[in-house]
C-alpha positions in Angstrom: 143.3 170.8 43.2 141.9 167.7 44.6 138.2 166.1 43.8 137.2 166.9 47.1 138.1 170.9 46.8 136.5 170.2 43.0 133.1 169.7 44.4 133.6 172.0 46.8 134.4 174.8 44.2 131.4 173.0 42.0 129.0 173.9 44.9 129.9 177.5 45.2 129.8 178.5 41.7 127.9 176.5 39.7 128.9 175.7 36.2 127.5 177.9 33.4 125.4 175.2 31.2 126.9 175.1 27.8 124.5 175.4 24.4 123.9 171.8 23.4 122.2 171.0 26.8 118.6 172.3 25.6 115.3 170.8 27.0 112.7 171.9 25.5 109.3 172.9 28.0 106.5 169.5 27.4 103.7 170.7 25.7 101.4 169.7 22.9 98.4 167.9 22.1 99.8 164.3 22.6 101.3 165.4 26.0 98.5 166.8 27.1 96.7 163.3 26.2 98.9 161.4 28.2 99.2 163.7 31.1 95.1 163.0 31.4 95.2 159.3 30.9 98.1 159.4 34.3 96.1 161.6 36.1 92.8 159.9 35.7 94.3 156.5 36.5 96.2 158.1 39.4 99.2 156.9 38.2 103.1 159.1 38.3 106.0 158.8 35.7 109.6 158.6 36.4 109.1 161.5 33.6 107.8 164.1 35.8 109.4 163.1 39.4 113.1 162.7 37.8 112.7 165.6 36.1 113.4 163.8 32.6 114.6 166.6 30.3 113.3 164.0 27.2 109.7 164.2 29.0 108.5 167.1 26.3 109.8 164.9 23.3 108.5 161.3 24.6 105.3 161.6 26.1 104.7 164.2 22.5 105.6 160.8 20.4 103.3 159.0 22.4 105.6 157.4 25.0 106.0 157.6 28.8 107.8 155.6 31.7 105.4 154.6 34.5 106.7 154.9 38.1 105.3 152.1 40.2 105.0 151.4 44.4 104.3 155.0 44.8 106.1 158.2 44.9 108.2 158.1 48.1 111.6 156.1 47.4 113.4 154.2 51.0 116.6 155.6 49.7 118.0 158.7 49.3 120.5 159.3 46.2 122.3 162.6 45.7 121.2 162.8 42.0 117.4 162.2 42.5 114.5 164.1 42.7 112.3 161.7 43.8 111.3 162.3 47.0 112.8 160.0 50.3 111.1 158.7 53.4 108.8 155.9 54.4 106.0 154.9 51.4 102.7 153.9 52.0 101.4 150.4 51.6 101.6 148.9 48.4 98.0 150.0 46.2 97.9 145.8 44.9 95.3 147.9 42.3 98.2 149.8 40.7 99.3 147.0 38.2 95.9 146.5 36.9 95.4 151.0 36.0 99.1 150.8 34.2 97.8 147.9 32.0 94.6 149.6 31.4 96.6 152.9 30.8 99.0 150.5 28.6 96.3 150.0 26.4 93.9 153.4 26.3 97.6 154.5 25.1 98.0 152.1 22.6 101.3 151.6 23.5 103.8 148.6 21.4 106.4 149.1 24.2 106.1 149.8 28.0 108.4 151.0 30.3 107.6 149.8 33.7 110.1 151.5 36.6 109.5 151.8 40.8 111.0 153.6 43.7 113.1 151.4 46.3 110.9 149.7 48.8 113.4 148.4 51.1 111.1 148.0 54.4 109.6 144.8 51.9 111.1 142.1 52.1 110.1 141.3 48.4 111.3 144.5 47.5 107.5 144.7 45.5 109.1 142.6 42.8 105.5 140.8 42.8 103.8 144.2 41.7 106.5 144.0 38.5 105.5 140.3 37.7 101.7 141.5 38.1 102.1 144.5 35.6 103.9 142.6 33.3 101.5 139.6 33.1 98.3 142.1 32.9 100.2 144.4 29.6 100.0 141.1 28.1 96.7 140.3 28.5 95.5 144.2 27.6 97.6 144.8 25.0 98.9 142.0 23.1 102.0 142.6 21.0 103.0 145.4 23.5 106.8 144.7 24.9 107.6 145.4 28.2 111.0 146.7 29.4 111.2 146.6 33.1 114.0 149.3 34.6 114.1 147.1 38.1 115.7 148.5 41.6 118.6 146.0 42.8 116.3 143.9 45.4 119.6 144.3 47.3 120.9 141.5 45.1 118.3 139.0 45.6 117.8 136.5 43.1 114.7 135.6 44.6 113.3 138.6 44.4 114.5 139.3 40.8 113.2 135.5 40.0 109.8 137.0 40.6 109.8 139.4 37.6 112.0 137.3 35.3 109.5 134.1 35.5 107.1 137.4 33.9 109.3 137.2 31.0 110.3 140.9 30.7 111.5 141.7 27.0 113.7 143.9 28.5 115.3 143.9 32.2 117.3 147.4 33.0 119.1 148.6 36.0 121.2 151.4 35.9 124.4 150.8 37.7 124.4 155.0 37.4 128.2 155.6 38.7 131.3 154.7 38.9 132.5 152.3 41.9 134.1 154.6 43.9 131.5 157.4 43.8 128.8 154.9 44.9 129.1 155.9 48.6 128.8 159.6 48.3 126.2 159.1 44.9 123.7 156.4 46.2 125.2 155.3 50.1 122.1 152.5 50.3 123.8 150.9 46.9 126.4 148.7 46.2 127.7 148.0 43.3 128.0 144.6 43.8 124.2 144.4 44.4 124.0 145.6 40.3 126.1 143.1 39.5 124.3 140.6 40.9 121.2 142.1 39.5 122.6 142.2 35.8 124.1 139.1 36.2 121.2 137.1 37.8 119.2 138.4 35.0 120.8 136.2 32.2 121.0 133.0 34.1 117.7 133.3 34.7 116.6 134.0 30.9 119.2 133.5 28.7 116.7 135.2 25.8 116.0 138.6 27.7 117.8 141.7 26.7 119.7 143.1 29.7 120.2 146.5 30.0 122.0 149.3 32.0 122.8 153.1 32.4 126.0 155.3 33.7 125.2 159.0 34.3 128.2 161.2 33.8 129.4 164.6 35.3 129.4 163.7 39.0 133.1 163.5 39.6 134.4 160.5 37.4 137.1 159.9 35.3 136.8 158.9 31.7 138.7 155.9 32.2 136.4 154.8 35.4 133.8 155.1 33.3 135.2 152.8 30.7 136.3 150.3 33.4 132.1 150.3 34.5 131.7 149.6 30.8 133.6 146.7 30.4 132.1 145.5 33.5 128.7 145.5 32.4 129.6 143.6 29.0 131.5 140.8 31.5 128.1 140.8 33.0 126.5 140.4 30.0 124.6 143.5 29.6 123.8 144.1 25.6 122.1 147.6 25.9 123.2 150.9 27.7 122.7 154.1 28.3 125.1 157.2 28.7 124.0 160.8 29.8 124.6 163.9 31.0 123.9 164.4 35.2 121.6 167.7 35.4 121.5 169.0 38.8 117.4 169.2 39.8 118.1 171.7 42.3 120.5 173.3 44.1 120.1 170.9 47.3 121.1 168.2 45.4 124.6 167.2 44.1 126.4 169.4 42.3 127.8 169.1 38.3 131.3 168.0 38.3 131.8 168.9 34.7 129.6 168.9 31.0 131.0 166.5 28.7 131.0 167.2 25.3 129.4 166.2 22.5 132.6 164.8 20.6 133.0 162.8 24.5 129.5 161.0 24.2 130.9 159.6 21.0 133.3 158.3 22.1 132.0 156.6 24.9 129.1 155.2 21.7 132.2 154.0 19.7 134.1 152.4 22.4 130.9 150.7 23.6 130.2 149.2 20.4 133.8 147.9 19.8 133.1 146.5 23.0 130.4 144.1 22.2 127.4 146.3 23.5 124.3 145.1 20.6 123.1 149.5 21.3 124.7 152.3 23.0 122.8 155.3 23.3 125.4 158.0 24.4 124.2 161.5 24.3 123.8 164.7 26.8 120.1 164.3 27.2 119.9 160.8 27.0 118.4 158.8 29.8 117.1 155.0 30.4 114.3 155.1 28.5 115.2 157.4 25.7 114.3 155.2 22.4 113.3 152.3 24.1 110.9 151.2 21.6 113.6 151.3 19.4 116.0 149.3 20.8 113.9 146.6 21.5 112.3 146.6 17.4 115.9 147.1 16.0 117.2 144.3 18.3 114.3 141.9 18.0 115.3 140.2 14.4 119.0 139.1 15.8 117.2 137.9 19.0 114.6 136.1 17.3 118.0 134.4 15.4 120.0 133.6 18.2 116.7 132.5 20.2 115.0 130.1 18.0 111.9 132.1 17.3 111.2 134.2 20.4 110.5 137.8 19.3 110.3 140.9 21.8 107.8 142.5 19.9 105.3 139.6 19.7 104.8 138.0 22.8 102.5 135.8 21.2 105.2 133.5 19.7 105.8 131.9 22.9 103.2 130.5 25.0 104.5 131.5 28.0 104.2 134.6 27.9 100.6 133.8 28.5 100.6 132.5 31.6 
């Protein structure tokens, strides 16, 4: 059978979902919080539009993923739920209610993430430096990871947010190479690498980061090609999970990997030279964010001379 007649089959008869893919309904008093500090601030989370099966757990332990530049992405990938068309204007506002948010939340580490806006020519990589910049002055000691779209490669663009001084710069390369035209057409895979890459040369002291979803038609050794990739790049953190379908229009599961697979991708990862590997079926970018950044912070500060993600304070920058 070939992949083509896989998917095909994959389509028609969806797979039955095995028992250790459980996501548990959000609810709770601390949800419930959150979901009125977003709501009053007119502000969305990658949480809700993605459809993050984690969203129950994190916002209950006090944590959420902000979704920037609106709700309307310029592309359209196969995997996403986030709606696809043309966005409104940018809300130049927005930045200033996530800080505020940042804060009311009492947050130590924010995740800051946007749709694609592709008909910029900035790519709204000033409304990521803005945010950034704001959290500080709000809520000092807070981190900030920022989970950034590819600026098609720009490192102009991308200069914009690093000269914030992220703790944390993510983008998910998501796939393997040569599903990257049926998965997300307006990507390129070179685009992340530039991205990743661009990132380090830029700030040698940020943490780069990056995230492969699984189950869309991959082999295991692709996978671990894309892996080794992203350590040449110089990525220190990723990210392995599960594809969940969000509905039936959008692509369909390949295969679930199993639980004894994730491990494997954690230990071959580490052996690697990845500094965390979070590898599970419900795992996605931001899942335990805050404490890769803690964990990782002490070695940083040791390589770094002194600069510590979790105390922007120590370096005057940071200030600006």
């Amino acid at each position: 059978m070939t992949k083509d007649t896989q998917s095909e089959s994959s389509a028609k008869n969806p797979l039955r979902r095995p028992p250790w893919i459980k996501v548990r309904a959000p609810s709770g008093e601390t949800y419930e919080r959150l979901r009125g500090i977003m709501r009053s601030k007119s502000l969305h989370t990658v949480c809700e539009e993605a459809r993050c099966p984690n969203m129950g757990e994190c916002w209950g332990s006090g944590t959420a993923t902000f979704l920037m530049m609106g709700d309307t992405c310029t592309r359209s990938c196969s995997f996403c739920d986030v709606k696809t068309g043309r966005p409104d204007p940018l809300d130049w506002e927005e930045p200033e209610r996530v800080a505020r948010a940042v804060r009311d939340m009492n947050l130590r580490h924010a995740v800051i993430t946007s749709v694609n806006r592709d008909e910029r020519a900035d790519g709204g990589a000033p409304i990521f430096a803005m945010v950034i910049r704001r959290i500080r002055e709000l809520q000092p000691g807070c981190s900030v990871e920022v989970l950034v779209p590819d600026f098609k490669g720009s490192r102009e663009n991308l200069k914009i947010v690093m000269d914030a001084r992220p703790e944390i710069l993510n983008h998910n390369v998501e796939t393997v190479p040569r599903l990257f035209k049926k998965i997300q057409p307006q990507d390129r895979y070179e685009w992340a690498q530039a991205t990743l890459e661009n990132a380090k040369q830029l700030d040698p002291e940020v943490l780069t980061k990056s995230g492969i979803m699984v189950g869309m038609g991959e082999t295991i050794e692709e996978v671990e090609q894309v892996m080794r990739d992203l350590r040449d790049w110089g990525v220190e953190i990723l990210t392995i999970g599960q594809y969940l379908q969000p509905s039936k229009a959008h692509l369909p599961i390949e295969r679930y990997y199993t639980p004894e697979e994730f491990d494997h991708f954690k230990r071959f990862g580490e052996e690697i030279g990845f500094r965390w590997v979070e590898s599970g079926p419900l795992v996605r970018s931001s899942y335990h964010a805050e404490q890769q950044v803690r964990e990782l912070s002490l070695v940083h500060r040791e390589l770094h001379g002194g600069r510590t993600p979790a105390s922007p304070q120590t370096d005057a920058r940071s200030q600006e």
